[in-house]
Every structure is written in structure tokens, then in C-alpha cells.
C-alpha positions as CSV (number, residue, x, y, z in Angstrom):
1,X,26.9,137.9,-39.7
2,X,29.5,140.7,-39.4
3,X,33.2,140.5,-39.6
4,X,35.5,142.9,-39.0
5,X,37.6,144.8,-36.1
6,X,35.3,145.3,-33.4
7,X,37.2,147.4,-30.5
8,X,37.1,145.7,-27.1
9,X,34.4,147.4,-25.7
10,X,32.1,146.1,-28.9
11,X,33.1,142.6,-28.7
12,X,31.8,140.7,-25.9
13,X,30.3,137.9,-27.5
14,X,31.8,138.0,-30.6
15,X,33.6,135.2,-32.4
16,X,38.0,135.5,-32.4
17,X,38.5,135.5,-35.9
18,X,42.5,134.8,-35.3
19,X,44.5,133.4,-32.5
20,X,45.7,136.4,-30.0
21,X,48.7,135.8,-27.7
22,X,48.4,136.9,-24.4
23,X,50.9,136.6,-21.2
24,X,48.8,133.9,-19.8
25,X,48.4,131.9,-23.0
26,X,46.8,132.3,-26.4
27,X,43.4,132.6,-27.2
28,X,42.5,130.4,-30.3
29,X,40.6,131.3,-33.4
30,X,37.1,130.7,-33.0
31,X,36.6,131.1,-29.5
32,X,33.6,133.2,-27.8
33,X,35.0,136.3,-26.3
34,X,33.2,136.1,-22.6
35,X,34.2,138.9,-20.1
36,X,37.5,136.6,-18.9
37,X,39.0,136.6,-22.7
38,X,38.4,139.8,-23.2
39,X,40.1,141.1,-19.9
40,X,43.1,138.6,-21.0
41,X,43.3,140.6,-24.4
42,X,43.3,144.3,-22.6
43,X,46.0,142.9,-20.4
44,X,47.9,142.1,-23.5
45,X,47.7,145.4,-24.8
46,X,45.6,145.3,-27.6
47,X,42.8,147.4,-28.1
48,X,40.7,145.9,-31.2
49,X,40.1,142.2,-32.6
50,X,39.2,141.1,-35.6
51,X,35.7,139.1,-34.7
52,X,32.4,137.8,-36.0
53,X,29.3,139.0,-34.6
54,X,26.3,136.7,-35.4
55,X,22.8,138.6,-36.4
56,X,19.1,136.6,-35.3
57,X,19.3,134.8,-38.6
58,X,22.6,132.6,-38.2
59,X,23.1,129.8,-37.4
60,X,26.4,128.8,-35.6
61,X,29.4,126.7,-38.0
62,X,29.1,123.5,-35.9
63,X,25.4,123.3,-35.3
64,X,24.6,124.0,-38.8
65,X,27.4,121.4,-40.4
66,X,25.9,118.9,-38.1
67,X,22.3,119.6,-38.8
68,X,23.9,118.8,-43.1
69,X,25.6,116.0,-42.6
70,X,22.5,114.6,-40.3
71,X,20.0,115.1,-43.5
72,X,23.0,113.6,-45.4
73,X,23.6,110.2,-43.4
74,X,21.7,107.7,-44.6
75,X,22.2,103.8,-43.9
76,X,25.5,102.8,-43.2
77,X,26.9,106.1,-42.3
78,X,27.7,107.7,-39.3
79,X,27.8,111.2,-38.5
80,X,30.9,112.1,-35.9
81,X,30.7,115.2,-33.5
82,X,31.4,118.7,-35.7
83,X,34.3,120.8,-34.9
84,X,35.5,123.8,-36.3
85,X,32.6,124.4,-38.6
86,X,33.5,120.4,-40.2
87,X,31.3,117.5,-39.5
88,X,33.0,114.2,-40.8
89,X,31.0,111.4,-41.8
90,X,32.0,107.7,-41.8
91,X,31.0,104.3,-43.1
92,X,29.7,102.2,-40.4
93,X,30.5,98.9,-41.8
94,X,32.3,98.0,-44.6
95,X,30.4,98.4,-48.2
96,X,29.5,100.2,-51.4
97,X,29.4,104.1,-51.0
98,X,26.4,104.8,-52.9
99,X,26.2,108.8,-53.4
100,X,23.8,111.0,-55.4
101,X,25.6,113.1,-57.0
102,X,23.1,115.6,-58.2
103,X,21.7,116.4,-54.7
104,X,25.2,117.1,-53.4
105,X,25.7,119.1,-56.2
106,X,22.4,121.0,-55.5
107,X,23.5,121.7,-52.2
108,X,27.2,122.8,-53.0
109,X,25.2,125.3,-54.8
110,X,22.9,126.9,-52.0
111,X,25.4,129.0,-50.7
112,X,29.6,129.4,-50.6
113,X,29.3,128.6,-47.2
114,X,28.1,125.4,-47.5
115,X,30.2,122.9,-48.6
116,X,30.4,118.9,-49.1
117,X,33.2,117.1,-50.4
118,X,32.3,112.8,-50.5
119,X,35.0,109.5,-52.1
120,X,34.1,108.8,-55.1
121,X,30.8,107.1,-55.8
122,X,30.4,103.0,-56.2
123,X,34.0,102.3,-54.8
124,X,34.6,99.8,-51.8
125,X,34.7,101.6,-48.1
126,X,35.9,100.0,-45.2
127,X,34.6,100.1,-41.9
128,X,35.0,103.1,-40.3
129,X,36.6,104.9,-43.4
130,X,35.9,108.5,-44.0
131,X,33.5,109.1,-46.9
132,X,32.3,112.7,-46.8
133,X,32.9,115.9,-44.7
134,X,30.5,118.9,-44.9
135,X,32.5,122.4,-44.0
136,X,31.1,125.8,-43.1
137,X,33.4,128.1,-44.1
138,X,32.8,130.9,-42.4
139,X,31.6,131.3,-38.4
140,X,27.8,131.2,-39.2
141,X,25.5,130.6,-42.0
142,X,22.0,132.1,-42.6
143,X,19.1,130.0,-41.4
144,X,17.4,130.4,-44.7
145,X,20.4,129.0,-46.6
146,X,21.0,126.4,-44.2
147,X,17.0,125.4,-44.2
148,X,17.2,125.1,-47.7
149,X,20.2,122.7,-48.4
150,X,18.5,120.6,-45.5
151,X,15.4,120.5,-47.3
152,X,16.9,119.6,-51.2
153,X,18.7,116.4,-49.4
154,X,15.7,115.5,-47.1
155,X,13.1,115.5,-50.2
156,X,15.1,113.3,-53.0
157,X,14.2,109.9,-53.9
158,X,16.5,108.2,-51.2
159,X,19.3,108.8,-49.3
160,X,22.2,111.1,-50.3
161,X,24.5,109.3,-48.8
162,X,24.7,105.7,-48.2
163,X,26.9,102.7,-47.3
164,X,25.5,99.2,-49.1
165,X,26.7,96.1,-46.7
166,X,28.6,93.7,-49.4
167,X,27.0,90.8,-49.3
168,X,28.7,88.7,-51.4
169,X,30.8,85.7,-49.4
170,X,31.4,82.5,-51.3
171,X,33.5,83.2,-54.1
172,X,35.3,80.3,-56.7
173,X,38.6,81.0,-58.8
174,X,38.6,79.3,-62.4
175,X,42.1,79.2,-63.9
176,X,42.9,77.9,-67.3
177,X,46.0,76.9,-67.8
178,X,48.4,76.4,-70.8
179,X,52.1,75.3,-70.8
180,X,53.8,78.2,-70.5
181,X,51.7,79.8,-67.4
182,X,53.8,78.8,-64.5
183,X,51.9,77.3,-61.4
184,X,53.6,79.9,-59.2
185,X,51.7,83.0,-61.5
186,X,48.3,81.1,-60.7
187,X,49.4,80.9,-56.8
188,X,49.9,84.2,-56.2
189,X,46.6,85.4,-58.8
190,X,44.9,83.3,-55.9
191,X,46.5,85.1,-53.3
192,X,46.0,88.8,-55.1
193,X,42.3,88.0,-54.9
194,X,41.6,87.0,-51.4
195,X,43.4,89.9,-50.3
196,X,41.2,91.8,-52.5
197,X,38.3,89.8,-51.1
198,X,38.9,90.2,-47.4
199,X,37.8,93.7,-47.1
200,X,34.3,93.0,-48.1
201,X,34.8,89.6,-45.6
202,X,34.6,87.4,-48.5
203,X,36.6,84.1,-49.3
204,X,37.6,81.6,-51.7
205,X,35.9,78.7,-51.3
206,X,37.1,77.0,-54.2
207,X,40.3,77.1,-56.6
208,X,39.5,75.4,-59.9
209,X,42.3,74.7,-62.5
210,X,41.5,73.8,-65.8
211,X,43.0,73.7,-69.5
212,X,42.3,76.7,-71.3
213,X,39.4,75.2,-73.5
214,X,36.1,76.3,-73.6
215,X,34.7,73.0,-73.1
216,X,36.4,72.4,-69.9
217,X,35.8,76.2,-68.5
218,X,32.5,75.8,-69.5
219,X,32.1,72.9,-67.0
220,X,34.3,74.4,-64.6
221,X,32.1,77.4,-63.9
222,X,28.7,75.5,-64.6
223,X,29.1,73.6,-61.2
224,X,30.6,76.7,-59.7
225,X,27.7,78.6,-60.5
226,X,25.5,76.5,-58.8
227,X,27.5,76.2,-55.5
228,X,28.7,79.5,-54.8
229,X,28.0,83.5,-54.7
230,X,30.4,84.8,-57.1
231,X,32.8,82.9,-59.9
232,X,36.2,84.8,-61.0
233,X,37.8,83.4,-64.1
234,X,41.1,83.9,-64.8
235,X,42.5,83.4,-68.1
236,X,46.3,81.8,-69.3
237,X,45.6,83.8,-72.2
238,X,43.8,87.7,-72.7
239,X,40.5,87.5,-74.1
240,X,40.9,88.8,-77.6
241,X,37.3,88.2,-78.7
242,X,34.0,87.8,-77.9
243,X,34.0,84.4,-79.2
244,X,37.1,84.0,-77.4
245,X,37.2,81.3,-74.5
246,X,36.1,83.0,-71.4
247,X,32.9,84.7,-73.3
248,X,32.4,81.1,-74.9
249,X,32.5,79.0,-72.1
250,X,29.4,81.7,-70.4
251,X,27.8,81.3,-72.9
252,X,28.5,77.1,-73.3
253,X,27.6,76.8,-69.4
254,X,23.9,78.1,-70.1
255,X,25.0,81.8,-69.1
256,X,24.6,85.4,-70.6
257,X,27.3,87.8,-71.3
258,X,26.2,91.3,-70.2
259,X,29.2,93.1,-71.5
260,X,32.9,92.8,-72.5
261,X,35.3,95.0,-72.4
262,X,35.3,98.2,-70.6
263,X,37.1,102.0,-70.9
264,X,38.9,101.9,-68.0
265,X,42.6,100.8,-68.3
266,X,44.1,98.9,-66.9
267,X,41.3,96.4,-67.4
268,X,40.3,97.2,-70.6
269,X,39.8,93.1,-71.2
270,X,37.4,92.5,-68.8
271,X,34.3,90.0,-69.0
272,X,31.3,90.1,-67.2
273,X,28.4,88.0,-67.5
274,X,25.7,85.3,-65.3
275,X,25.4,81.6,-65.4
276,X,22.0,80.3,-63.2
277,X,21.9,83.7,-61.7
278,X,25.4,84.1,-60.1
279,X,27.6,86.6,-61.5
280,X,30.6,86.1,-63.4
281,X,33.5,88.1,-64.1
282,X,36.1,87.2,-67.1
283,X,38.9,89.1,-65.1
284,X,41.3,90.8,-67.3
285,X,45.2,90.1,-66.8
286,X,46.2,93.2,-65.0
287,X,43.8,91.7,-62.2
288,X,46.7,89.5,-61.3
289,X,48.3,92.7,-59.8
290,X,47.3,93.8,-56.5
291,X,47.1,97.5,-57.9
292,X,44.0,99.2,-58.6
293,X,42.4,98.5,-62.1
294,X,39.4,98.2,-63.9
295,X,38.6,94.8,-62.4
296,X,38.2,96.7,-58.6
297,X,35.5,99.5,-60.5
298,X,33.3,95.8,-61.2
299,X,34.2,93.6,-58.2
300,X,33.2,96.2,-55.8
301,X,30.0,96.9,-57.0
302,X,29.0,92.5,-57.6
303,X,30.3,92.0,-54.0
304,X,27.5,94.9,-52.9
305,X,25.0,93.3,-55.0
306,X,24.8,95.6,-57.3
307,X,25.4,93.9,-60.9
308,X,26.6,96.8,-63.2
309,X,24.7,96.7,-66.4
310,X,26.6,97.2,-70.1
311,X,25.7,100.7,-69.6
312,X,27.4,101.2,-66.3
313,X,30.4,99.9,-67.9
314,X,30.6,101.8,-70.7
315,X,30.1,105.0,-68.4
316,X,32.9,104.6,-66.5
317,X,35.6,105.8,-68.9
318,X,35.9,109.4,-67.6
319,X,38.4,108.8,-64.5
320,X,39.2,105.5,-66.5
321,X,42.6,106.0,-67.1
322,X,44.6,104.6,-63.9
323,X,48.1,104.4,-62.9
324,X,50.1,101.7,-65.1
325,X,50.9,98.5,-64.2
326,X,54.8,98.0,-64.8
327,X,54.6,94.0,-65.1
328,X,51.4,94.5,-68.0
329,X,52.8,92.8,-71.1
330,X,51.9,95.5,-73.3
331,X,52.6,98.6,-71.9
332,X,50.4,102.0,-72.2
333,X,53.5,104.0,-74.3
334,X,54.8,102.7,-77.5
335,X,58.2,104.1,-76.4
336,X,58.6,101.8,-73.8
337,X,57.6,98.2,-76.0
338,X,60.4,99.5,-78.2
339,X,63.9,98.7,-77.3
340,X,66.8,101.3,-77.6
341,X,69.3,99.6,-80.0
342,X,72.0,102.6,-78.4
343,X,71.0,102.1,-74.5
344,X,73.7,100.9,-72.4
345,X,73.6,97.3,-71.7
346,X,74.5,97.0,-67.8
347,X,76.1,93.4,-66.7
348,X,76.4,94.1,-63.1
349,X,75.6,97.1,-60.3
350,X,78.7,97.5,-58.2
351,X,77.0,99.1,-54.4
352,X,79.6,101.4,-52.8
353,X,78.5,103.1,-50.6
354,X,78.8,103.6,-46.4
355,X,80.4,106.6,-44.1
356,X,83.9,103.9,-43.5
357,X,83.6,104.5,-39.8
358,X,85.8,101.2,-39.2
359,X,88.8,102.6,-41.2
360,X,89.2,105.6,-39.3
361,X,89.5,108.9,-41.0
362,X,90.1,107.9,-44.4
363,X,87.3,105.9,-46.6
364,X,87.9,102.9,-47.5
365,X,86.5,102.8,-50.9
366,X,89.2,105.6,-52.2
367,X,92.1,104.1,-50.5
368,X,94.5,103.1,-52.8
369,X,96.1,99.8,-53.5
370,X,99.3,99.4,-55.4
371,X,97.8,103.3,-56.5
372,X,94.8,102.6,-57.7
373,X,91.6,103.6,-55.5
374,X,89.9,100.0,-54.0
375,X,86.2,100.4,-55.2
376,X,87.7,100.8,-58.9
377,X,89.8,97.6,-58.5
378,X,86.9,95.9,-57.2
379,X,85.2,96.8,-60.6
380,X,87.9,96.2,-62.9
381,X,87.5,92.7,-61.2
């Protein structure tokens, strides 16, 4: 390809590298210069453009970022018309995004003017959500370059991209419960989780409430087990041990546990483990937030069917560290479990504020009573 200024006699058929205004409209970036445009541009003055010329051995930005992202797509994607050199591709139903990270890299590496940006890998997509886009940069690539990214994400062992359907749909919430967890906190736990269900069409078929004993949990998720597709514990109390009561009751219902704990905070206390087969996850207490934690990085990937092994778990500690959760009982920063004996204790917030409109010209809040301005009797009240 060659770029540069091309005078108007030299660039019939060239590509507008930027948009040219003209008296009977502007002619946008990226736009064949046929005989009309061309005339439009003289009209206007101008002598020379700044254009790409293609040579026998390019291939054109939108056919070559659709030809990508169609060796890309694999199931559960779809590919959307390219424009501009970009060719978006989206999940076709809702599911795992499964991405192979070392073929896109391979391909990011073919040539700068091939490009593919995906989500993150092993994370929830919804129907119709954007998961990747493949841009061209410039107005062409070479054939050869373009042949060969084709060919590195044709020849790997599956599909670069993918969308796994969840298949998860029956799913029982274990609560234990101790005196001082109000029933209200257990309510909306309950709630939290069906909203986090829904996306992957899932439900809660059952809502089990226990004592917090692993006797009684053990039973609890033993019959669970054997009914539905997924049991979610919640503890009244974290999981402090692996002989705690969550990891005890697994393992006193005839179950395994594959793993707990995991470097990814919030969620650092989660469990996860299998009783007759069906999956079990300890959920840590930050899962009774509706904010992202490590309890989403695990769910996602059970309701997909894809059971994350200890070793999954204890790979996902780079990107780990999420946002906070402000209601966690032991916050991140020491500072902020440590209370300020010379911070101002407040009583009450006064709110004055408004444009008066009603009282006419002068604000109401600084008028004066007896000579003292209203908002300043109101707090001295």
C-alpha cells in the first residue's frame, strides 16, 4: 500500500485518508475517490489529497478484518458486518467465553496491522454482548500477512474463540444460621444470588436454613446434592479452617473438597468441593454483596460446566485484587479498622440548600431573624 499526497490527477481510485469539505458536503475518511469525488474536490479548490493507493498484494481493511474474525468465531459467536477496517464479534447466547489466549497472541503478533482485542477469558457473557473486535489499522493489509494470521487461528487445537451455553439450572441455597445473623441478611443473600443466577437462566429451586453445625449442613446438602444441579452454602460464620464447618459438612455428606481458599479478594474464603457428583461451592461472605468478587470468577465457570480444578484457583491471583466491598467486616486497609480517637463525632447533618425562588430576591436561608441568619438558628436548635 502507499500513503501519501497524491495530486488530483494521481488519485482516482485512491483511498481519502481525511475528511475534505467541499461546497456540496464533505467527503469522509475512507471513501473511494471515483471521478464524481474527485471533481467535488477540484471544485473546492484543492489540488492534492492525502490517499492510500492499494498495490496487487492488499487486501482491503473490511474484507480482511472479516475474513479474521470469521477464522476466529467459533461456537457461540457471531461475527457482525465489518466497518471501517473493525469487525465486532458477539456472543450468541448467553455463556462462558472460552478464549485461547496464545493463538490471539500469535496473531497480534503477525503484523501491526492486525489487531484483536477479546473480555477477559472464563467470565459470564450475556447474549448478544460484545466479546472481541479485530481492527485493521491501516486501509489495507498484505495478503501474505493476512493469510498467515488466518492460518495460526484455523490450525490450533480448537476454536479461538468460543461461547460455552451454561448449563447449569437447578440450584439450592444452604444457610446456617446462628443467633445473631438476622433473617433479613439471609433474605436478601437469597435475593443477591438469583439475580446473579438469572443471567445464565438459572433458579433457586430450593432455600434451605439450617443451624450452623456440621451435622445438620452435612444433611442439608446431602439431599440437595441428590436433587439438584448446583448447591451454594452460605455460612452465619466465615470459614476459618479447613476443618471448619462448611469443608466438614462436604466432607461428612460423602463429598470431596477440591480446594479452599482462593487469591482473589474479595473472596479470599471461598470453598469448593462435590458431593455425588454435583458441585458445591462454600461461598465466602462478600458473596452476600451483589458486587463482583471472587465467588463470580467460580460460579461462572460451574454454571458452564466447567468445574475449576485446585489449580485453576490458585491461578487466578494475577487480576485478583478487585474493587472493595465497603460493608466487608474486615476491611482491605488497616487504617480504616482503626478508629480516629481525634475525628469529629457528627450528631446530625443539617441540608440547606435550594435557589429560594418563593422568597423573592433575597434567600431565605440568610435572612435574618431577631439578627441572626435562619439556617444558623435552625442549627443552634
Amino acid at each position: 500500500m502507499r500513503f501519501g499526497t497524491l495530486a488530483l490527477a494521481d488519485a482516482g481510485g485512491a483511498i481519502l485518508a481525511h475528511s475534505v469539505a467541499t461546497p456540496s458536503g464533505t467527503l469522509r475518511k475512507g471513501m473511494l475517490l471515483d471521478d464524481a469525488a474527485i471533481e467535488r474536490i477540484r471544485a473546492a479548490g484543492i489540488a492534492a489529497v492525502v490517499a492510500a493507493k492499494l498495490d496487487l498484494g492488499d487486501v482491503g481493511e473490511d474484507e480482511a478484518a472479516l475474513r479474521l474474525a470469521e477464522a476466529l468465531a467459533g461456537p457461540g459467536i457471531r461475527v457482525e458486518t465489518p466497518a471501517t477496517g473493525r469487525c465486532n464479534l458477539f456472543a450468541s447466547a448467553a455463556g462462558l467465553l472460552e478464549v485461547d489466549a496464545v493463538t490471539v497472541d500469535a496473531i497480534n503478533r503477525v503484523d501491526p496491522a492486525l489487531t484483536i482485542a477479546t473480555r477477559p477469558p472464563l467470565r459470564a457473557a450475556e447474549a448478544g454482548r460484545m466479546v472481541a473486535t479485530v481492527k485493521v489499522i491501516p486501509f489495507a493489509v498484505p495478503r501474505d500477512a493476512l493469510d498467515a494470521a488466518v492460518e495460526i487461528a484455523r490450525t490450533g487445537l480448537g476454536p479461538v474463540l468460543s461461547v460455552r451455553p451454561f448449563t447449569v439450572r437447578a440450584v439450592a441455597v444452604v444457610s446456617t444460621l446462628l443467633p445473631s445473623l438476622k433473617r433479613s441478611v439471609v433474605d436478601k443473600t437469597v435475593k443477591v444470588l438469583a439475580d446473579r443466577l438469572a443471567p445464565a437462566d438459572a433458579r433457586i429451586a430450593a432455600d434451605v436454613r439450617v443451624p450452623h453445625d456440621p451435622a445438620a449442613l452435612a444433611a442439608a446438602v446431602a439431599e440437595a446434592a441428590r436433587t439438584f444441579d448446583l448447591v451454594v452454602v452460605f455460612g452465619a460464620s466465615a470459614v476459618v479452617d479447613a476443618a471448619d464447618v462448611i469443608p466438614a459438612a462436604v466432607e461428612a455428606a460423602g463429598g470431596a473438597v477440591i480446594h479452599f481458599g482462593m487469591p482473589v479478594d474479595p473472596g479470599n474464603l471461598l470453598v469448593l468441593g462435590r458431593v455425588a457428583g454435583t458441585p458445591v461451592i462454600g461461598a465466602p461472605g462478600c458473596a452476600r454483596s451483589p458486587r463482583e468478587n471472587g465467588f463470580d470468577f467460580v460460579l461462572d465457570r460451574v454454571l458452564a460446566g466447567r468445574m475449576p480444578s485446585a489449580a485453576d484457583i490458585m491461578g487466578m491471583g494475577v487480576g485478583g485484587l478487585l474493587m472493595d466491598i465497603v460493608s466487608r467486616p474486615a476491611p482491605r486497609t488497616g487504617e480504616a479498622m482503626r478508629e480516629d480517637p481525634d475525628a469529629p463525632r457528627i450528631a446530625a447533618v443539617i441540608l440547606a440548600a435550594g435557589r429560594s425562588i418563593r422568597f423573592g430576591d433575597a434567600n431565605k436561608l440568610l435572612a435574618t431573624v431577631d439578627g441572626e441568619p435562619l439556617v444558623r438558628r435552625a442549627a443552634r436548635a
